[in-house]
N, C-alpha and C positions, 0 to 999 in steps of 0.2 A: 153195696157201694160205701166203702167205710176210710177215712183217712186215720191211718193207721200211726203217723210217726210225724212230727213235726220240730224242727231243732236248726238252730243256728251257730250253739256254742260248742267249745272244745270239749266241757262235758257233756252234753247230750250225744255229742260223736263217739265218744270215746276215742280221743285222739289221742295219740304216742309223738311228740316231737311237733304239735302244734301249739296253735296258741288263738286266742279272741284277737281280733286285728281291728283295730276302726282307722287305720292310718293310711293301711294303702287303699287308697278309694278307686283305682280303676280296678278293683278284683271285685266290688261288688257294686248294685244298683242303688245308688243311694236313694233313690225316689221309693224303694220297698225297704229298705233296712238299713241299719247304719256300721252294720260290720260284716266278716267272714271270719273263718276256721280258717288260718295257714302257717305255713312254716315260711321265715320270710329271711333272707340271707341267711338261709342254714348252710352252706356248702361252700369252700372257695372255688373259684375258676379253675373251669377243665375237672372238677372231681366227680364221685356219681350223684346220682340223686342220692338226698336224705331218706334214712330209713322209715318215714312221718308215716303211719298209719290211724287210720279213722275206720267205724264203721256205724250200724245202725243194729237193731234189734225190734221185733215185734212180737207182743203179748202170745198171741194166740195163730196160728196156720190158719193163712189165707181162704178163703171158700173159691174163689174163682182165678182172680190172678195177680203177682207182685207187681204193682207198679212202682218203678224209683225215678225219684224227678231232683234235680241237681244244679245250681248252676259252680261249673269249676274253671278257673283260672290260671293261668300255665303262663310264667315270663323268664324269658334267659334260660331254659331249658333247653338240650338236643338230645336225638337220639343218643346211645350206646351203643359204641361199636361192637362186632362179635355178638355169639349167641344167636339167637332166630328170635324169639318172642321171653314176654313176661306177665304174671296174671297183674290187671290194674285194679278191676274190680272184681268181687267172686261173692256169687250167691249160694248160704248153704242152708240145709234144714235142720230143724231142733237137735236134729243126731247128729250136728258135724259133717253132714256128708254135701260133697258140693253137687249141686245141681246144674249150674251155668256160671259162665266169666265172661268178661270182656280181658281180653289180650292186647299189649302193646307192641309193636313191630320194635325191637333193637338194634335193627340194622339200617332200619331207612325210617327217617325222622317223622313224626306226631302220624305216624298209620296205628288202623288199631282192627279188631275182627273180632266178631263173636262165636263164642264156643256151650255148645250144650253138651250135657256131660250126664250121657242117659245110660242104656247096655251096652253101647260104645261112645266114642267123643266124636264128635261131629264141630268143624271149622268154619264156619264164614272165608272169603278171600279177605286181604288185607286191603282198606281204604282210608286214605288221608283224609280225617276228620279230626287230629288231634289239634284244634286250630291252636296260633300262640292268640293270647289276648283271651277273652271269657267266652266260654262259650254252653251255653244250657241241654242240658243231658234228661234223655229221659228213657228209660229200659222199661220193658216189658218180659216178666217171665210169668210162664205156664206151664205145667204139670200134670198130664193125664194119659194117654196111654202113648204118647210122646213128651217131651222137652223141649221146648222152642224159646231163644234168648231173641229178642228186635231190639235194634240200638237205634235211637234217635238224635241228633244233634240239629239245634234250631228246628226242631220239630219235622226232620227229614228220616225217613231210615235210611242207614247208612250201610247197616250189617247187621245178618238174621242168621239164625241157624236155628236145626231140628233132628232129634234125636230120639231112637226108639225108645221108651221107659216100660216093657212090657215083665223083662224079667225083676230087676230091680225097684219096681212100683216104688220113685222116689216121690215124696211128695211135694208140695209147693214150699218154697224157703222161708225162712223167717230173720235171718239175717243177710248185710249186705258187709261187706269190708274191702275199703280198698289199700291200695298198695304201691309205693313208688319206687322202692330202692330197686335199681337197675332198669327202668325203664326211659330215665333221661340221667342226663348227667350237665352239670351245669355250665352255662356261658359266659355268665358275668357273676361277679359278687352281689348283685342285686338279683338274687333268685327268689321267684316267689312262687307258690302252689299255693291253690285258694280254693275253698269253698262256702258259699252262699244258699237262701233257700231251699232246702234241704227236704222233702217231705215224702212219705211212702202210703200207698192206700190199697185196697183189695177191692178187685176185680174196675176200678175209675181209673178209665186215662189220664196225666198227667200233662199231656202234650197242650201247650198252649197257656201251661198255669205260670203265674208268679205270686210269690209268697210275700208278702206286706207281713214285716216284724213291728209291731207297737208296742213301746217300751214303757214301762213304768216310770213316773218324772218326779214325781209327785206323792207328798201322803193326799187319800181320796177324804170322802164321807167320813170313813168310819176306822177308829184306832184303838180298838178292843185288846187286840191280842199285845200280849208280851213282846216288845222289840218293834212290831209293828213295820210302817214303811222305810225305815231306817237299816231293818234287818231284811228285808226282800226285795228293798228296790235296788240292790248294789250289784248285782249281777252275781253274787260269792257264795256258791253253793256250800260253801263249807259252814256258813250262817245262815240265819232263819228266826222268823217269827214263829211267836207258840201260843196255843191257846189253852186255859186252865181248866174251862168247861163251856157247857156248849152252849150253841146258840150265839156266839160270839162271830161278831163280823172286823173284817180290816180290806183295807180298799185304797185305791192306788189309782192317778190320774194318769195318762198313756200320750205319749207320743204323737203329733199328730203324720196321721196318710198322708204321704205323698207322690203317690200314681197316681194316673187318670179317673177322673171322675165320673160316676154315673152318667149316662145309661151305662159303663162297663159293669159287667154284670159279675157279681162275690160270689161265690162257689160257696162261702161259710164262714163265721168267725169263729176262730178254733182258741177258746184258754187253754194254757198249758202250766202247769201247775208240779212240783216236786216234793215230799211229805212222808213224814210216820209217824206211828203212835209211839204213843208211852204205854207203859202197863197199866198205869190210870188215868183216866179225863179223857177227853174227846175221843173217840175211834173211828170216827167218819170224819169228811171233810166233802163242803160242795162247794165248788165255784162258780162264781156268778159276776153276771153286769149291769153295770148299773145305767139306763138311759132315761135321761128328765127324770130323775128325783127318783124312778121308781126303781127298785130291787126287782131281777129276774134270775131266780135260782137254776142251774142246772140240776145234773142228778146226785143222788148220793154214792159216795165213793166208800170202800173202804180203804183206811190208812195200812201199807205195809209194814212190816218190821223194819225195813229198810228206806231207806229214799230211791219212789218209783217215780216215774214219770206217768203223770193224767193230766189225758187230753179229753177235754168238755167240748161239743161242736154246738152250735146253735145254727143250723142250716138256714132258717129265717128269722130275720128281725124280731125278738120275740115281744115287743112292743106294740108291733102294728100287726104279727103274722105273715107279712109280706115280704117277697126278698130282699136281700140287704142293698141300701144304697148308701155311696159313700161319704154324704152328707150326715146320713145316723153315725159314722163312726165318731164327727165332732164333741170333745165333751164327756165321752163314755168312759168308765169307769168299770176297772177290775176289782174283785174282790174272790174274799174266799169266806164262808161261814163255819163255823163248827159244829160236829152233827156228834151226839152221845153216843 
């Protein structure tokens, strides 16, 4: 049971023709996060949709099963006329190969159907679940001597399909990508496509989650590193703090929660964290938080050559041991130390 993927910006998507939005506030929850990923009067009236695409990626092939959990946002959009169908989202494996989609109906407005794509392609019927206004998504796919895609909406299945996988033994995905161009076309000049919440895990249902984003506001405790909160807390991956040697910490005061409060129960606090080495100094990196004064390290990571994404969970409170409640979120503090 492992969360695999966690992102709310246009680069963690890798999005094509989006952008970080904090303006249109009915596309996302403000009580868990203060923006979305979308393309937002990309099209004039009457044209197709924008060709806007995003998707996800994970490290390592699933053990059990892909879960994708989503919330997306759809205004001033209509079908497209002609055609039959178009892929919206499509899950495929390390090798390119797709394994399952969800399809949009282009002839009859926000229908949509699942598709597994095992030794043959197997279809779900079409049902109108494309709602306008937001609405939370969450997929299940599986991999074994079949292929089975379940589509959820507001925590409902809506559309399921299964497919033989005996000659072709595809294995479980590891990426997701979705897709708009030709599956709506727009209605007004205020078109918007949105997404929020964002998160992916192996073999843990998603159904019933919301993702609380805590922003960095703040420099914290500790301003070791070169650039420091100035350089990480701006959201601009294209900048970054650095560390010369190790053992060096830098730390960052957060945003405060606001969803419901304890007893609702945390599934985990997930840091998320982006980095790489240099040829000399540091080559690890651990992130950590900070609650009442004390430092709680996670594990040690190594730094890529590149800028990767690492994700640190602490499933319990690691203060008390016990699970999280969302009164310890008050106050907490993000950091990162540097490991030789």
């Amino acid at each position: 049971m492992t969360v695999t993927f966690i992102g709310d910006f246009a680069a963690d998507l890798g999005a094509v023709g989006m952008t970080d939005d904090t303006a249109t506030t009915a596309a996302f929850d403000s009580a868990y996060t203060n923006q979305c990923v979308s393309a937002v009067n990309a099209v004039a009236n009457g044209a197709n949709s924008p060709n806007v695409s995003l998707g996800i990626s994970i490290a390592a092939v699933p053990v059990t099963s892909f879960w994708l959990h989503f919330v997306f946002y759809k205004l001033n959009y209509d079908s497209l006329p002609g055609g039959t169908y178009s892929t919206y989202l499509s899950f495929k494996t390390a090798g390119g190969v797709e394994v399952a989609r969800i399809e949009g109906n282009q002839t009859v407005a926000n229908q949509l159907r699942a598709v597994a794509v095992g030794d043959t392609t197997v279809t779900s019927a079409y049902t109108t679940s494309f709602p306008s206004g937001k609405a939370t998504f969450d997929v299940r796919v599986t991999a074994g001597s079949t292929i089975t895609i379940n589509v959820y909406v507001g925590g409902a299945l809506v559309a399921a399909a299964s497919a033989a996988n005996t000659t072709g033994a595809k294995p479980l995905p590891v990426s997701a990508t979705w897709s708009h161009a030709n599956i709506w076309k727009a209605t007004s000049a205020s078109n918007v496509l949105a997404y929020s919440e964002v998160c992916a895990t192996d073999g843990e249902s998603t159904i019933g989650w919301r993702i609380a984003s805590l922003r960095p506001t703040g420099a914290g405790t500790y301003s070791t590193w070169v650039g420091g909160y100035s350089q990480l807390g701006d959201t601009d991956f294209a900048t970054g703090a650095g560390s010369l040697a190790a053992a060096q910490r830098v730390s960052s005061t957060l945003s405060a929660y606001g969803g419901p409060a304890s007893p609702t129960s945390i599934r985990g606090v997930f840091a998320k964290a982006r980095g790489s080495r240099a040829s000399t100094g540091p080559q690890h990196i651990v992130q950590s938080l900070r609650l009442s004064s004390a430092d709680y390290d996670g594990s040690t990571s190594f730094l890529p050559d590149n800028a990767t994404q690492m994700i640190q969970e602490w499933a319990l409170n690691p203060a008390t041991g016990t699970a999280w409640t969302t009164s310890a979120l008050t106050g907490m503090e993000l950091g990162l130390l540097s490991a030789a």
